[in-house]
KEVEX-590385 format. One record per atom (N, C-alpha, C): residue in one letter; atom name; x, y, z. Coordinates in steps of 0.02 Angstrom, whole numbers, always signed. Layout:
  residuo  atomo       X       Y       Z
        A     CA       X       Y       Z
...
This chain:
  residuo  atomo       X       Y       Z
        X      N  +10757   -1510   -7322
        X     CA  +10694   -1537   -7349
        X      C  +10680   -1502   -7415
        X      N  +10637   -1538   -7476
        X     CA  +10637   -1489   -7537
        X      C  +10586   -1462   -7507
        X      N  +10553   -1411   -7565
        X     CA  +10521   -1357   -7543
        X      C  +10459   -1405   -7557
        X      N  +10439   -1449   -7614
        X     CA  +10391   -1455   -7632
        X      C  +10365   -1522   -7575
        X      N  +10414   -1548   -7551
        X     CA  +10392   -1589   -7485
        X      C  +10382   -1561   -7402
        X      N  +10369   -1510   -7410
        X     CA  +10341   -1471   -7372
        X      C  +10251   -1481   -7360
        X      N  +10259   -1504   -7294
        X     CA  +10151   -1512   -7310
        X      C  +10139   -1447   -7304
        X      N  +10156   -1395   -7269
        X     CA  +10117   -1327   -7302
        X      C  +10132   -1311   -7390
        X      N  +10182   -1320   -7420
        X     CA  +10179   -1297   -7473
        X      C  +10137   -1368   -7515
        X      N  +10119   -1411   -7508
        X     CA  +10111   -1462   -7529
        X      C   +9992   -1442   -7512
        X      N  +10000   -1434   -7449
        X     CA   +9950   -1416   -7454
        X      C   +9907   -1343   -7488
        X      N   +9935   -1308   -7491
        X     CA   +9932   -1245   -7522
        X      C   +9950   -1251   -7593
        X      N   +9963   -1278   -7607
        X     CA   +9974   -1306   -7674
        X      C   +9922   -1332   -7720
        X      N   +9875   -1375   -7671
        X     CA   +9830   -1417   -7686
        X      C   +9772   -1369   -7687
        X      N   +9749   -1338   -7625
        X     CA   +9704   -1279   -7626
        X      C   +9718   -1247   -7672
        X      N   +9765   -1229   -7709
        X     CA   +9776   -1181   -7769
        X      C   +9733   -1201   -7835
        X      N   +9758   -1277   -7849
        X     CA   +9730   -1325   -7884
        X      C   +9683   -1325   -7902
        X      N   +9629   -1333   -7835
        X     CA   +9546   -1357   -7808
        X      C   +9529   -1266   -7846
        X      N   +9548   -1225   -7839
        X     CA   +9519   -1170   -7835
        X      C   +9509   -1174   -7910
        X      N   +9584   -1196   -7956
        X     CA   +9594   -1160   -8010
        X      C   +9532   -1202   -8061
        X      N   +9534   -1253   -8040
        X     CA   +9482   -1296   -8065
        X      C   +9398   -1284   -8062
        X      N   +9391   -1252   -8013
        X     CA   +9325   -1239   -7992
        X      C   +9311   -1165   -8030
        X      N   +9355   -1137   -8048
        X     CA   +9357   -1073   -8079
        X      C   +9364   -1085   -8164
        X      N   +9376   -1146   -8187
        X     CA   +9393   -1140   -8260
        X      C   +9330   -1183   -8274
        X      N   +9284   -1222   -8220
        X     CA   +9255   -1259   -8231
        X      C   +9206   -1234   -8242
        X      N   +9215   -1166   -8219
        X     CA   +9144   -1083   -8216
        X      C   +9144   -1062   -8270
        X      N   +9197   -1056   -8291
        X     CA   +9214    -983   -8330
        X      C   +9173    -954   -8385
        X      N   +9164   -1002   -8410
        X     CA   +9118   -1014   -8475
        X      C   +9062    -973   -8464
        X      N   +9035    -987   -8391
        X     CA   +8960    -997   -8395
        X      C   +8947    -923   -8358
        X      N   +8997    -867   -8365
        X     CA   +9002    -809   -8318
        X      C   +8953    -777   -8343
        X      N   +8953    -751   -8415
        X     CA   +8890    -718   -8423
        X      C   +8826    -717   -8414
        X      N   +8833    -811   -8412
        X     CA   +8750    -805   -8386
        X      C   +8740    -816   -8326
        X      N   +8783    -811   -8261
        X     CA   +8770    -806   -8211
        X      C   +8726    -752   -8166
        X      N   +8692    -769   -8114
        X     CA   +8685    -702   -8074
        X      C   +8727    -659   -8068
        X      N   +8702    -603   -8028
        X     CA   +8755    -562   -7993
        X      C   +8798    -618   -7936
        X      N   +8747    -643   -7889
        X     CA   +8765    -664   -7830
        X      C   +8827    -727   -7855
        X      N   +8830    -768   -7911
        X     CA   +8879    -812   -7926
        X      C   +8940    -785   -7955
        X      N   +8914    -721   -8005
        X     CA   +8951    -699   -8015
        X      C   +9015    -693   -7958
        X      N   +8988    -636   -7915
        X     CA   +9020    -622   -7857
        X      C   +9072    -675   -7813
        X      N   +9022    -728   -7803
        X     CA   +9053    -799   -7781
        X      C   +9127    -808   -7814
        X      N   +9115    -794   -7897
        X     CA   +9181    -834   -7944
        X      C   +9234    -770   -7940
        X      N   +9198    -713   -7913
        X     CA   +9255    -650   -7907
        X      C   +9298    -673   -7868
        X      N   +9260    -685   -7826
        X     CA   +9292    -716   -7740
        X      C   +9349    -760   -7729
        X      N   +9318    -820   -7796
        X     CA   +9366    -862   -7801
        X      C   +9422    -854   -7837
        X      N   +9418    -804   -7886
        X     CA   +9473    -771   -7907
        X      C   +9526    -756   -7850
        X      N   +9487    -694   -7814
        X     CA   +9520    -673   -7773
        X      C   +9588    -711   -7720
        X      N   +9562    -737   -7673
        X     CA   +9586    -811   -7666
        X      C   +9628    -822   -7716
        X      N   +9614    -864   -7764
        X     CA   +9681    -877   -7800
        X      C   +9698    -848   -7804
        X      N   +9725    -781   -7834
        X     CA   +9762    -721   -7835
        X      C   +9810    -719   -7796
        X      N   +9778    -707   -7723
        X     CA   +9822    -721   -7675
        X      C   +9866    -771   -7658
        X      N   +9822    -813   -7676
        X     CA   +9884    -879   -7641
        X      C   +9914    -905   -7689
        X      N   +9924    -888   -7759
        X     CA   +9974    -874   -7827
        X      C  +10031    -832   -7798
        X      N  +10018    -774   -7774
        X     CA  +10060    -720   -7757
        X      C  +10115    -763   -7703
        X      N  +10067    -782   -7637
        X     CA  +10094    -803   -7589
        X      C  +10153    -859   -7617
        X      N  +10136    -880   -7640
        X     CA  +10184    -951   -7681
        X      C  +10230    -915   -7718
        X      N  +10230    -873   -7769
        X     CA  +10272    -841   -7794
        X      C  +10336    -818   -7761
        X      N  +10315    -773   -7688
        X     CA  +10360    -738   -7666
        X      C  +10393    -804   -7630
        X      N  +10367    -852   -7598
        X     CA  +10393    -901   -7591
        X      C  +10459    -938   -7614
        X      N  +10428    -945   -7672
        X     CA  +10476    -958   -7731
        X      C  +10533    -914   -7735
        X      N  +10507    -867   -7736
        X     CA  +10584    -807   -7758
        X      C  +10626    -802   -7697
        X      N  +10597    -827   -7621
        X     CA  +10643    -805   -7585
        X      C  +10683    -877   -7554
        X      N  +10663    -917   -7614
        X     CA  +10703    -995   -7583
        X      C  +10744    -996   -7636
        X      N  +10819   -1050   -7618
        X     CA  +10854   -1051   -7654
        X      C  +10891   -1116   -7660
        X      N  +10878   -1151   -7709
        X     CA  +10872   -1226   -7699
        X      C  +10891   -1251   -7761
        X      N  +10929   -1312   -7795
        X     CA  +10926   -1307   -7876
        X      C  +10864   -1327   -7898
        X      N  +10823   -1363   -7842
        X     CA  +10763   -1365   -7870
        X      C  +10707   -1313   -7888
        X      N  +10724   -1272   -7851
        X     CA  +10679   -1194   -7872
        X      C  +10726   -1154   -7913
        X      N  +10782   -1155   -7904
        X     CA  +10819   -1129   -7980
        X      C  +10782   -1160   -8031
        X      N  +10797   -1212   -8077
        X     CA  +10741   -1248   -8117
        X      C  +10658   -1223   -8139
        X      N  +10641   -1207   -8060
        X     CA  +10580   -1204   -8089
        X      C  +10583   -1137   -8086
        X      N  +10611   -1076   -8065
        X     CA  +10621   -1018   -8082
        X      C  +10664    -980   -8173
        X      N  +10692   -1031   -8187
        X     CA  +10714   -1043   -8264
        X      C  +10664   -1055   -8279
        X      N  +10630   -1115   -8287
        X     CA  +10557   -1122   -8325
        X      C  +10532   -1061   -8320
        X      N  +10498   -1022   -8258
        X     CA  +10449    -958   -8268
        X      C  +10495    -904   -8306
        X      N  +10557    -891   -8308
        X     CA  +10566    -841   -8371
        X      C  +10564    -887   -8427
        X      N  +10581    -933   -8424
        X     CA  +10551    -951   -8506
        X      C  +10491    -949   -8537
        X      N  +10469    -967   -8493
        X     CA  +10359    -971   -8502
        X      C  +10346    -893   -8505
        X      N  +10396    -858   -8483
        X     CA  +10370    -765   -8477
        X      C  +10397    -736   -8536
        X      N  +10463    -775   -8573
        X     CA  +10472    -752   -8626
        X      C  +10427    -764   -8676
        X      N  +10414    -840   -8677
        X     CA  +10380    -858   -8726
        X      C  +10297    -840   -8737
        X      N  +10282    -796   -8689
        X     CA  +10209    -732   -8669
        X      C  +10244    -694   -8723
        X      N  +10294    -678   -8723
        X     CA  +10327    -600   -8748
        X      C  +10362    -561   -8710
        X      N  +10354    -582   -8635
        X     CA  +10377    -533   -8569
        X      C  +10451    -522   -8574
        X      N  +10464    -447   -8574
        X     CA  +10563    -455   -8561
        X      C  +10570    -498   -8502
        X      N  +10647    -514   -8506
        X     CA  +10695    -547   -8472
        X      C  +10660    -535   -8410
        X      N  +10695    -473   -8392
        X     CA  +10683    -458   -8324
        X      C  +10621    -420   -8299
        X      N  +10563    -443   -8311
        X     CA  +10493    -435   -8307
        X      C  +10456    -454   -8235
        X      N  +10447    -414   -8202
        X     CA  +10409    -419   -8140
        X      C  +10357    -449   -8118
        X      N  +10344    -510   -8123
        X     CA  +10263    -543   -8132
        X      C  +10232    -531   -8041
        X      N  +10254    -458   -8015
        X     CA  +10203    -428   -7983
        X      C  +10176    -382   -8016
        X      N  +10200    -363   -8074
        X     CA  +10158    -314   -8104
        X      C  +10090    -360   -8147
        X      N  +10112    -425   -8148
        X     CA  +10066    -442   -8171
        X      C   +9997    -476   -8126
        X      N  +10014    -471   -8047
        X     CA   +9967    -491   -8002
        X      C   +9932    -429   -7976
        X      N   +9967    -369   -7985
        X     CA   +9936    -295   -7973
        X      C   +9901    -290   -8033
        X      N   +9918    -303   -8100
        X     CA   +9872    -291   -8162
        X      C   +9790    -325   -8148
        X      N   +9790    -420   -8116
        X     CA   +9752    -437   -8116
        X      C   +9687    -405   -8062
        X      N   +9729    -402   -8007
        X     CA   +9697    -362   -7943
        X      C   +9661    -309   -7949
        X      N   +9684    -266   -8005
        X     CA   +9639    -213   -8031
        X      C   +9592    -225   -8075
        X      N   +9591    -271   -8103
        X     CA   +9537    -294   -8155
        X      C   +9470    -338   -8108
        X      N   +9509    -386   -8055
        X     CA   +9464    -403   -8021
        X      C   +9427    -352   -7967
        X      N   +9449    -309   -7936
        X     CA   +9424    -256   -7927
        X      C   +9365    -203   -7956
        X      N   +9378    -195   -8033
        X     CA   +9325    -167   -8068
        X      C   +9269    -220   -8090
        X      N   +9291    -289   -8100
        X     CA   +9246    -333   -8092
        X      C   +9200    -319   -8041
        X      N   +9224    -325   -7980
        X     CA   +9158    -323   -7917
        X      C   +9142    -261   -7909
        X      N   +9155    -194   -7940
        X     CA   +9132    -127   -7915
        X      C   +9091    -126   -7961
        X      N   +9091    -153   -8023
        X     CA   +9026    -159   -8108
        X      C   +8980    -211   -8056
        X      N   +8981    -245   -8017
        X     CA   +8920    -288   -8013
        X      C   +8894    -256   -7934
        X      N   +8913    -231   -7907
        X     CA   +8900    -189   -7829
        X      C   +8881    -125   -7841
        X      N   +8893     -88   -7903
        X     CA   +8840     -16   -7903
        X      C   +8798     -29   -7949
């Protein structure tokens, strides 16, 4: 079966989507939010975060020419960031994790 006809990955996919949308549809308006929405759009960060990650490792541990492909695309898209070759994009979900982190510890003290 491909990976992407998978209804868990197919559904988790979509939740990814719904999230990322609901979060860019915010984004703008962060500063002038409450604390309490604020918090909300942390949240929803959060969440995505995760289930970015979850998909990722996904990805890396299937082996398919169709995820070859789309694993070529992400070093290209990582080069074309600037990222070396062989660049860890968990360092780049631990980078975000810590930022979202000091996000909610600035609005909780």
């Amino acid at each position: 079966m491909s990976f992407f006809k998978s209804d868990l990955i197919r559904a988790e996919l979509a939740e990814i989507s719904v999230l990322q949308e609901e979060i860019y549809s915010n984004i703008f308006r962060f500063p002038q939010m409450s604390d309490n929405e604020k918090l909300y759009h942390i949240g929803l960060l959060e969440k995505l975060l995760s289930k970015q990650r979850v998909m990722y490792t996904r990805i890396q541990l299937t082996d398919s020419d169709e995820i070859r492909e789309i694993k070529e695309h992400m070093k290209q898209s990582a080069a074309m960031m600037g990222l070396p070759e062989n660049f860890d994009i968990n360092v780049i979900f631990n980078n975000m994790e810590q930022h979202i982190v000091k996000m909610k510890s600035h609005l909780t003290n």
